[in-house]
C-alpha positions in Angstrom: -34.8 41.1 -27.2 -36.1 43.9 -29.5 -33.0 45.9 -31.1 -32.6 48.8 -33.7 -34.5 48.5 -37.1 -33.3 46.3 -39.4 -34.4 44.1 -42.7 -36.1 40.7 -42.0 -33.5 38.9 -43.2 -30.8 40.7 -41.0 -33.2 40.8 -38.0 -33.8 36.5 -38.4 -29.9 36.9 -38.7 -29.0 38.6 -35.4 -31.3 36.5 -33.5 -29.6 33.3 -35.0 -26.0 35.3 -33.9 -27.6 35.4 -30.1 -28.6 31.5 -29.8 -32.3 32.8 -30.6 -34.5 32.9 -33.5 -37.5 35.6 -34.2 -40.5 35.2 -32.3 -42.4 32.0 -33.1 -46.3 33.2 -31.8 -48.6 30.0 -31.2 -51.2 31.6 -29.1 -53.4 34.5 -28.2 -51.3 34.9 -24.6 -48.2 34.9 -26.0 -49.6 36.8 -28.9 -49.9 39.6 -26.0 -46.8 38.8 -24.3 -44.9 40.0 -27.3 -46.7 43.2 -28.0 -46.7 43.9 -24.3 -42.4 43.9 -24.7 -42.6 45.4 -28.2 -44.6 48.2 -27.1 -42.2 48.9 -24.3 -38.9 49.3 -26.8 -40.8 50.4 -30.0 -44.0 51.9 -31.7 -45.1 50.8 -34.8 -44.1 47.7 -36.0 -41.8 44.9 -35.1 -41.1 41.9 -37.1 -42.0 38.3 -35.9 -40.9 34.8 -37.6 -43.2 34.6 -40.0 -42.4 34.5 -43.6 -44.1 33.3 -47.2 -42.1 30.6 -49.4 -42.7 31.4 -52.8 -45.1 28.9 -54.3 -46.1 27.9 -50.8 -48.1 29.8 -47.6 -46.5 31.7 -44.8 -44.4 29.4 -42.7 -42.3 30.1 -39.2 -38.8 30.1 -39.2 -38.8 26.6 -38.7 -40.6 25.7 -41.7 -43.9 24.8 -39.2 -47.3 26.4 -40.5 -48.9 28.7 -38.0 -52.2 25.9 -38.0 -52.9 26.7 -34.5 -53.1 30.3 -34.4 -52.7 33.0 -36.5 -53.7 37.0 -35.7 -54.2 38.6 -39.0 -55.3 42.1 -39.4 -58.2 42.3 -41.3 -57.9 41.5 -45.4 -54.6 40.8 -44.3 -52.3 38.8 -45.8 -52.6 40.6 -49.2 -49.0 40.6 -50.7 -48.7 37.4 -51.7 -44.9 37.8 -53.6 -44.7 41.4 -52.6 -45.6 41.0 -49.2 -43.4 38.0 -48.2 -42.0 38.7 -44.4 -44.7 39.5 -41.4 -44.6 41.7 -38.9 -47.2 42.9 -35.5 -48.5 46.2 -35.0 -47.4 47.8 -31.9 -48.5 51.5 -32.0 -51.7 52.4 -29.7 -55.3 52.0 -31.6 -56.3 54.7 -33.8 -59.6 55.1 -34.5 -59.6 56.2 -38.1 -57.3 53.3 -38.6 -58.5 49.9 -36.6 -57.2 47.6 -39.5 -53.9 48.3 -37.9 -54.5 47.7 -34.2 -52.1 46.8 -32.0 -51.2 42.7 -31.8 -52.4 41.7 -35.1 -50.2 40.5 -37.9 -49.4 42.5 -41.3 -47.8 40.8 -44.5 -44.8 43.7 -46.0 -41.5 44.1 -48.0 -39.1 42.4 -45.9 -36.5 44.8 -46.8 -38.7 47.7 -44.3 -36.4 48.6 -41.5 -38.3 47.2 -38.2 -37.4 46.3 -34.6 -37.8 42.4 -33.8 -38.5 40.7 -31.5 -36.0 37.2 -30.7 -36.6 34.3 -28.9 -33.9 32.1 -26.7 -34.0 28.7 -28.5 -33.6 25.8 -25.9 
Protein backbone atom coordinates (compact mmCIF):
# COMPACT_ATOMS: atom_id res chain seq x y z
CA UNK A 1 0.00 0.00 0.00
CA UNK A 2 1.74 3.29 -0.95
CA UNK A 3 -0.64 6.38 0.10
CA UNK A 4 -0.24 10.26 -0.11
CA UNK A 5 3.00 11.90 1.50
CA UNK A 6 3.22 11.97 4.89
CA UNK A 7 5.93 12.30 7.89
CA UNK A 8 7.59 8.98 8.99
CA UNK A 9 6.13 8.96 12.07
CA UNK A 10 2.55 9.39 10.63
CA UNK A 11 3.31 6.99 7.68
CA UNK A 12 4.68 4.03 10.47
CA UNK A 13 1.26 5.27 12.08
CA UNK A 14 -1.23 4.61 9.19
CA UNK A 15 0.32 1.30 8.44
CA UNK A 16 -0.14 0.25 12.24
CA UNK A 17 -4.07 1.78 11.75
CA UNK A 18 -4.33 -0.91 8.62
CA UNK A 19 -3.00 -4.16 10.59
CA UNK A 20 0.44 -3.46 8.63
CA UNK A 21 3.66 -1.96 9.47
CA UNK A 22 6.25 -0.06 6.93
CA UNK A 23 8.13 -2.25 4.75
CA UNK A 24 10.62 -4.43 6.59
CA UNK A 25 13.32 -5.17 3.33
CA UNK A 26 15.62 -8.41 4.12
CA UNK A 27 16.77 -9.00 0.68
CA UNK A 28 17.87 -7.93 -2.68
CA UNK A 29 14.44 -9.57 -4.32
CA UNK A 30 12.20 -8.00 -2.20
CA UNK A 31 14.47 -5.04 -2.26
CA UNK A 32 13.09 -4.97 -6.00
CA UNK A 33 9.69 -6.03 -5.24
CA UNK A 34 9.17 -2.76 -3.34
CA UNK A 35 10.56 -0.33 -5.75
CA UNK A 36 8.89 -2.20 -8.57
CA UNK A 37 5.26 -1.05 -6.50
CA UNK A 38 6.71 2.30 -5.40
CA UNK A 39 7.61 3.20 -8.74
CA UNK A 40 4.20 2.42 -10.03
CA UNK A 41 2.30 4.92 -7.32
CA UNK A 42 5.21 7.45 -6.81
CA UNK A 43 8.59 9.01 -8.12
CA UNK A 44 11.04 10.06 -5.87
CA UNK A 45 11.12 8.65 -2.66
CA UNK A 46 9.16 6.52 -0.43
CA UNK A 47 9.76 5.76 3.13
CA UNK A 48 10.56 2.12 4.38
CA UNK A 49 10.81 0.90 8.18
CA UNK A 50 14.00 1.79 8.85
CA UNK A 51 14.82 4.21 11.53
CA UNK A 52 18.12 5.25 13.82
CA UNK A 53 17.71 5.07 17.83
CA UNK A 54 19.55 7.85 19.22
CA UNK A 55 22.68 6.48 20.76
CA UNK A 56 22.20 3.26 18.88
CA UNK A 57 22.32 2.20 14.79
CA UNK A 58 19.42 2.14 12.38
CA UNK A 59 16.95 -0.57 13.46
CA UNK A 60 13.44 -1.83 11.71
CA UNK A 61 10.38 -1.15 13.12
CA UNK A 62 10.67 -4.07 15.15
CA UNK A 63 13.74 -3.12 16.86
CA UNK A 64 15.66 -6.09 14.58
CA UNK A 65 19.00 -4.78 12.85
CA UNK A 66 19.01 -4.98 9.12
CA UNK A 67 22.37 -7.66 9.63
CA UNK A 68 21.31 -9.53 6.60
CA UNK A 69 20.90 -6.99 4.06
CA UNK A 70 21.10 -3.55 3.73
CA UNK A 71 21.02 -1.34 0.23
CA UNK A 72 22.70 1.90 1.05
CA UNK A 73 23.39 4.47 -1.50
CA UNK A 74 26.78 5.38 -1.66
CA UNK A 75 28.34 7.49 1.57
CA UNK A 76 25.06 6.87 2.69
CA UNK A 77 24.00 6.88 5.95
CA UNK A 78 25.49 10.28 6.80
CA UNK A 79 22.96 12.00 9.17
CA UNK A 80 23.50 10.31 12.02
CA UNK A 81 21.00 12.59 14.55
CA UNK A 82 19.83 14.67 11.60
CA UNK A 83 19.22 12.00 9.41
CA UNK A 84 17.22 9.57 11.68
CA UNK A 85 14.27 7.88 9.40
CA UNK A 86 15.18 6.01 5.89
CA UNK A 87 13.66 6.04 2.88
CA UNK A 88 14.36 4.20 -1.17
CA UNK A 89 14.84 6.00 -4.13
CA UNK A 90 12.24 5.47 -6.63
CA UNK A 91 12.77 8.02 -9.49
CA UNK A 92 14.42 6.53 -12.86
CA UNK A 93 18.51 6.78 -12.88
CA UNK A 94 20.05 10.00 -13.72
CA UNK A 95 23.18 10.13 -14.93
CA UNK A 96 24.58 13.27 -13.41
CA UNK A 97 23.18 11.85 -10.20
CA UNK A 98 23.91 7.83 -9.67
CA UNK A 99 24.28 8.24 -5.86
CA UNK A 100 20.57 8.42 -5.94
CA UNK A 101 19.61 5.41 -8.14
CA UNK A 102 16.63 3.85 -7.88
CA UNK A 103 16.35 0.91 -4.92
CA UNK A 104 18.97 2.04 -2.69
CA UNK A 105 18.44 3.39 0.74
CA UNK A 106 18.94 7.27 1.86
CA UNK A 107 19.07 8.31 5.71
CA UNK A 108 16.72 12.01 5.92
CA UNK A 109 14.58 14.25 8.31
CA UNK A 110 11.79 12.12 9.08
CA UNK A 111 9.54 15.02 9.14
CA UNK A 112 10.01 15.09 4.81
CA UNK A 113 6.59 14.43 3.34
CA UNK A 114 7.03 10.89 1.47
CA UNK A 115 4.74 8.09 0.12
CA UNK A 116 5.33 4.66 2.09
CA UNK A 117 5.21 1.74 1.45
CA UNK A 118 3.16 -0.88 4.33
CA UNK A 119 3.35 -4.29 4.86
CA UNK A 120 0.30 -6.81 6.04
CA UNK A 121 1.64 -8.23 9.36
CA UNK A 122 0.50 -11.90 9.81
Amino acid sequence: MITAAKSWENAKRDCENAGAALVKINGAEENDFVLDLSKQKTSGMVWIGLKWYIGEDFYWYDYSAPNDYTNWAPDQPNGGANEQCVSMYTAPRRANLPIAAPGYWNDIDCYDQLGYVCKRLP
